[in-house]
C-alpha positions in Angstrom: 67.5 -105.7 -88.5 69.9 -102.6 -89.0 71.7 -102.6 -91.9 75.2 -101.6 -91.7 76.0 -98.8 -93.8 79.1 -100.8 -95.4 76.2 -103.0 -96.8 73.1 -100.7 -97.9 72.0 -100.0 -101.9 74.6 -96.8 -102.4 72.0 -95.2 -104.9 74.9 -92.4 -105.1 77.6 -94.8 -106.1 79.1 -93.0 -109.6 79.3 -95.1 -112.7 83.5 -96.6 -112.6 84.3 -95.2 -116.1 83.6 -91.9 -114.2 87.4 -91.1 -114.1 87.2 -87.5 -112.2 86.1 -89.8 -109.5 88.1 -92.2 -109.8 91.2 -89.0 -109.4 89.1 -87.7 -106.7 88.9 -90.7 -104.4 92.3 -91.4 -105.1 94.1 -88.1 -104.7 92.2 -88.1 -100.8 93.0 -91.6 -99.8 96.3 -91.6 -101.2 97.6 -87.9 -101.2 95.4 -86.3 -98.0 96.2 -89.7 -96.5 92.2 -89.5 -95.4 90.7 -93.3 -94.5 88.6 -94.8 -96.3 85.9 -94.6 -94.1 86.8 -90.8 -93.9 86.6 -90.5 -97.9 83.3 -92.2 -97.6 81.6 -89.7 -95.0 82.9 -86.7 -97.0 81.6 -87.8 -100.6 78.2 -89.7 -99.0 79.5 -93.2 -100.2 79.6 -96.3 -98.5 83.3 -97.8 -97.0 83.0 -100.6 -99.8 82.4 -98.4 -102.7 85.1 -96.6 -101.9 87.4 -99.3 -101.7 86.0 -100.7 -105.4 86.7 -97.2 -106.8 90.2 -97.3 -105.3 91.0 -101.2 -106.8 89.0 -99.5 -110.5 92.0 -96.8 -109.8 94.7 -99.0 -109.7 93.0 -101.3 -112.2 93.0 -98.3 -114.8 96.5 -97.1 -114.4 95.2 -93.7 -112.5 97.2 -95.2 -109.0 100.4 -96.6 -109.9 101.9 -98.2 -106.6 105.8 -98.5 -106.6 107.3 -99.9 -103.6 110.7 -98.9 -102.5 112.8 -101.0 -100.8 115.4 -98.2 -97.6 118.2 -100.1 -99.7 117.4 -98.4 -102.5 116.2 -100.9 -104.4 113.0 -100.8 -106.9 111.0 -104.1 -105.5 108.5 -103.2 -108.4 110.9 -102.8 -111.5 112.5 -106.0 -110.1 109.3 -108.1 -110.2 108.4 -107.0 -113.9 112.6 -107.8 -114.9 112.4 -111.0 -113.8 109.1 -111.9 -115.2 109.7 -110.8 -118.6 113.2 -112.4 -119.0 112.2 -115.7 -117.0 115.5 -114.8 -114.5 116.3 -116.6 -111.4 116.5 -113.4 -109.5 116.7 -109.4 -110.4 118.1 -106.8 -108.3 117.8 -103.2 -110.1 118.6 -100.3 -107.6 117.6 -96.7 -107.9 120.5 -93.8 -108.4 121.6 -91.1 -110.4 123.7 -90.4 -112.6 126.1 -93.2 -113.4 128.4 -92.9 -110.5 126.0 -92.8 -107.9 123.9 -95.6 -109.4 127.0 -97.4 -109.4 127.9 -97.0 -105.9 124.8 -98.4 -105.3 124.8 -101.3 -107.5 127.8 -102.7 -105.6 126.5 -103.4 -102.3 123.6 -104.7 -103.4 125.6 -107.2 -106.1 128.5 -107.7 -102.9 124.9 -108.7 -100.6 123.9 -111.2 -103.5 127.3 -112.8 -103.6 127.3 -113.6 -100.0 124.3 -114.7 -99.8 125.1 -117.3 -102.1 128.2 -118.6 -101.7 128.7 -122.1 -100.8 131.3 -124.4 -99.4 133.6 -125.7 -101.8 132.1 -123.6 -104.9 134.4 -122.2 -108.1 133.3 -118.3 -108.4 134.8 -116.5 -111.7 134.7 -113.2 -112.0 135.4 -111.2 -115.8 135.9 -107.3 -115.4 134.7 -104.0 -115.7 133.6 -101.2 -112.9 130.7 -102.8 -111.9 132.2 -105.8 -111.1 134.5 -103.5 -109.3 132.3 -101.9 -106.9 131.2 -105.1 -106.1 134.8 -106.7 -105.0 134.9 -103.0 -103.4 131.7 -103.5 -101.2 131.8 -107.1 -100.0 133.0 -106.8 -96.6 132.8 -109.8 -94.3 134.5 -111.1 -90.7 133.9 -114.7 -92.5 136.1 -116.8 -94.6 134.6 -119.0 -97.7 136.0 -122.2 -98.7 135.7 -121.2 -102.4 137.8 -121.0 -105.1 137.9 -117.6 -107.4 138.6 -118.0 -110.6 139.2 -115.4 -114.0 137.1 -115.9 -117.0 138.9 -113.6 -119.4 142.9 -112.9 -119.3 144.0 -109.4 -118.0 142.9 -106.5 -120.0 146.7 -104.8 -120.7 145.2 -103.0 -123.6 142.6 -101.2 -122.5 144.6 -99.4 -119.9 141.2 -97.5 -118.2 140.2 -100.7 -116.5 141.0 -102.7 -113.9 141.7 -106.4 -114.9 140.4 -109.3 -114.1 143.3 -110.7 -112.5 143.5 -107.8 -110.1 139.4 -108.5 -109.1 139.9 -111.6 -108.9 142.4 -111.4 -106.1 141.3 -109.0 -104.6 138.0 -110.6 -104.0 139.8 -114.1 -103.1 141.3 -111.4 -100.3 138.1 -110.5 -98.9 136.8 -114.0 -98.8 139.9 -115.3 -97.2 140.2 -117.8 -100.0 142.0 -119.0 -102.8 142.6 -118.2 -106.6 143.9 -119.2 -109.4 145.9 -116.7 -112.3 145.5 -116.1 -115.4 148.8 -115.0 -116.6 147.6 -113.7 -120.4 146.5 -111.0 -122.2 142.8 -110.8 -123.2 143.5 -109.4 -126.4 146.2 -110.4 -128.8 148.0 -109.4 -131.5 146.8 -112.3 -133.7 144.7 -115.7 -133.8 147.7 -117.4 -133.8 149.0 -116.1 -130.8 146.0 -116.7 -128.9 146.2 -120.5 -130.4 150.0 -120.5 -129.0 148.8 -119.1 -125.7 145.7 -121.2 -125.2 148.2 -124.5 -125.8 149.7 -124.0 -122.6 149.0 -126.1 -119.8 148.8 -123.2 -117.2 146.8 -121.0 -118.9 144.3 -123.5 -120.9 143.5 -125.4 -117.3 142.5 -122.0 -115.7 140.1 -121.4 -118.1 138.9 -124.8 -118.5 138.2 -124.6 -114.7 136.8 -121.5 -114.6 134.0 -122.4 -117.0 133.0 -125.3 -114.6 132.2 -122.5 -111.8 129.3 -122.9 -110.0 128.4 -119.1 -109.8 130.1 -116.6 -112.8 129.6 -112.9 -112.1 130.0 -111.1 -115.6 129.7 -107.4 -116.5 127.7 -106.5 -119.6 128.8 -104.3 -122.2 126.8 -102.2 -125.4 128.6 -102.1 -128.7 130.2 -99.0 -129.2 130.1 -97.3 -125.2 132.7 -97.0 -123.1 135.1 -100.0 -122.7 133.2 -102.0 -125.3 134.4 -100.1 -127.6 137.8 -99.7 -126.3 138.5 -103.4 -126.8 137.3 -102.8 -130.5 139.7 -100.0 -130.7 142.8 -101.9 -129.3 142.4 -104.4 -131.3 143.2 -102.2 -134.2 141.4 -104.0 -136.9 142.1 -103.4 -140.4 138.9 -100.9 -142.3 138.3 -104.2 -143.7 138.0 -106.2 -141.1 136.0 -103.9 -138.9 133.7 -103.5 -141.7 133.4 -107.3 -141.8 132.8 -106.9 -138.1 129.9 -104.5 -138.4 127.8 -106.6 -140.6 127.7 -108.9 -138.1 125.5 -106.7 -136.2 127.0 -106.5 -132.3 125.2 -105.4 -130.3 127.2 -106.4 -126.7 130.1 -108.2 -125.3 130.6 -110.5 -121.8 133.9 -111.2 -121.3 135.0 -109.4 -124.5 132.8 -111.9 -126.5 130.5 -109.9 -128.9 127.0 -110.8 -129.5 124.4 -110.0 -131.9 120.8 -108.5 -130.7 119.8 -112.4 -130.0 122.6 -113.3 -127.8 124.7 -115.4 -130.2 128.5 -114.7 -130.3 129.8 -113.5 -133.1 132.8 -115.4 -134.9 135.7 -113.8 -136.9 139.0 -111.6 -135.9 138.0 -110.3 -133.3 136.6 -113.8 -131.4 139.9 -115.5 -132.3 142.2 -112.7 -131.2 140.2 -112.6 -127.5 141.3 -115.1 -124.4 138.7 -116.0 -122.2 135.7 -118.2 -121.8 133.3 -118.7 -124.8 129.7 -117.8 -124.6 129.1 -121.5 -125.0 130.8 -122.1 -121.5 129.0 -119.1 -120.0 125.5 -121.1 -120.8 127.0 -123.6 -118.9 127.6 -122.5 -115.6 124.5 -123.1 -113.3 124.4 -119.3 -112.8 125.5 -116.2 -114.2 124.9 -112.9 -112.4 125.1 -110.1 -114.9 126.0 -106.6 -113.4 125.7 -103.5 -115.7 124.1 -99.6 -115.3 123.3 -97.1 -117.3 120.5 -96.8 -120.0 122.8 -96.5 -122.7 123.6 -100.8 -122.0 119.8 -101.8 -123.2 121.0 -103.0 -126.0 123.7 -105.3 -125.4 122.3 -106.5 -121.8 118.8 -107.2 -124.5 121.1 -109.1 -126.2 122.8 -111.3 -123.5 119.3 -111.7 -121.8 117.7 -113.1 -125.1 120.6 -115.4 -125.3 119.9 -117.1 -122.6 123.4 -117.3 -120.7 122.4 -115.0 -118.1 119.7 -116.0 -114.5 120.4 -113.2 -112.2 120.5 -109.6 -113.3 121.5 -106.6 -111.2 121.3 -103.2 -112.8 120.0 -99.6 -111.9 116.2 -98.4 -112.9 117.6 -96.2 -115.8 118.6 -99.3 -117.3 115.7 -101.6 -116.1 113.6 -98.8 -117.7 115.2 -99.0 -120.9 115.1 -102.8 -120.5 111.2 -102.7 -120.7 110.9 -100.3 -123.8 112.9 -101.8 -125.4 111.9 -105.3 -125.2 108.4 -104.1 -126.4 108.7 -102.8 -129.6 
């Protein structure tokens, strides 16, 4: 009987800690883009060996495979997001710097939201240019029995960003659906003004329904960047009280409710000065899609993922990157 030469003794076969071969083997396969049968013939090893050395490659860490998705999207980073937060789903997308990443984030966030809608569902939105660019990108020739909802009152303070009232109808547009308003500040001049607010009928039922949504989209702030910290500053707390607020480490905010680095929300003047939904009602909702970018957000999106009130994540690598690192230390 012949023996095939895929099945004969390969006296020539080098030891697998021998890691020049290993790089060898690898750089022709996968960089000369030679078969393996061709790698075999030119380095007098059998088709199987060949293929072992390849899997002792990837097994090592010498052949990293990454695959990328023509939307831009990192399947790979995805895959390792979800399985070390225990989401539902993870989207990252790959894009830089921040505006591009954003631009990208959007479409893919706009493709997840109409994917899931469903008949007769309550989708809230907060604010924030991510959520943005994903109101900006959903583009559709069908109309969604759904009701869209605010979770946070309009942001009149913090004069950089679009509110949530304006998303919210905007995306109610698109849909060719209805929504409710949300005719409040987010931030107030003092507790008991939000108390007085919060007493009214109109605004109170808004909010109540908008924590019974069946899908919340929520963008994800870090303590101290960007609009985070342009709520802190137009709130214009007393040195005392912003020292007060310090010590209780933040570390993020959703919906302009701050959070320490394991997700819980943070009480004092600035929680009882904010009008929205409580982190409490967030954990609620069957699911909460958190959009963010940017490397600088791995803390506070750290936070809101160890909290628990977030299942979907969509993000760019930078921050998916981050993510990782982070968590591991």
């Amino acid at each position: 009987m012949t023996v095939g030469e895929d099945d004969r003794t390969d006296v020539t076969m080098p030891a697998p800690r021998n890691r020049d071969v290993l790089v060898k083997v690898a750089r022709m396969y996968y960089e000369d883009n030679l078969s393996q049968q061709q790698v075999a013939e030119e380095l007098g090893l059998s088709r199987a060996n060949v293929s072992r050395i390849l899997a002792s490659a990837r097994e090592q860490g010498i052949v990293d495979i990454r695959i990328h998705d023509p939307s831009g999207r990192d399947t790979t980073l995805e895959g390792e997001i979800q399985s070390a937060f225990g989401l539902a789903d993870c989207r990252v997308v790959s894009g830089r710097p921040y505006e591009a990443a954003l631009r990208q984030v959007g479409p893919v966030a706009a493709e997840w939201l109409l994917d899931s809608l469903r008949a007769e569902q309550r989708v809230s939105l907060s604010w924030g240019r991510t959520l943005q660019a994903m109101v900006d990108a959903v583009d559709t020739d069908r109309t969604f029995p759904v009701e869209v909802l605010p979770l946070v009152g309009g942001l009149s303070s913090v004069t950089s960003e679009i509110t949530g009232e304006e998303l919210v109808r905007e995306l109610a547009t698109r849909l060719g659906t209805t929504f409710q308003r949300l005719h409040a500040p987010a931030l107030l001049e003092s507790a008991a003004a939000r108390t007085t607010l919060m007493a009214e009928p109109a605004i109170a039922s808004v909010l109540q329904a908008a924590a019974h949504s069946s899908l919340s989209f929520v963008g994800l702030g870090a303590y101290g960047v960007g609009s985070s910290a342009a709520v802190i500053d137009a709130l214009r707390l007393t040195p005392t009280q912003r020292a007060r607020f310090v010590r209780a480490n933040p570390v993020g905010d959703v919906c302009a409710r701050f959070f320490d680095a394991d997700g819980q929300e943070i009480h004092g003047e600035v929680h009882d000065r904010v009008l929205a939904v409580s982190i409490a009602d967030l954990r609620a909702i069957a699911t909460v899609v958190g959009l963010a970018v940017g490397e600088e957000k791995a803390r506070g999106v750290l936070g809101a993922l160890r909290g628990g009130f977030l299942n979907v994540l969509i993000c760019d690598d930078a921050l998916a990157k981050a993510l990782l690192a982070l968590a591991e230390r």
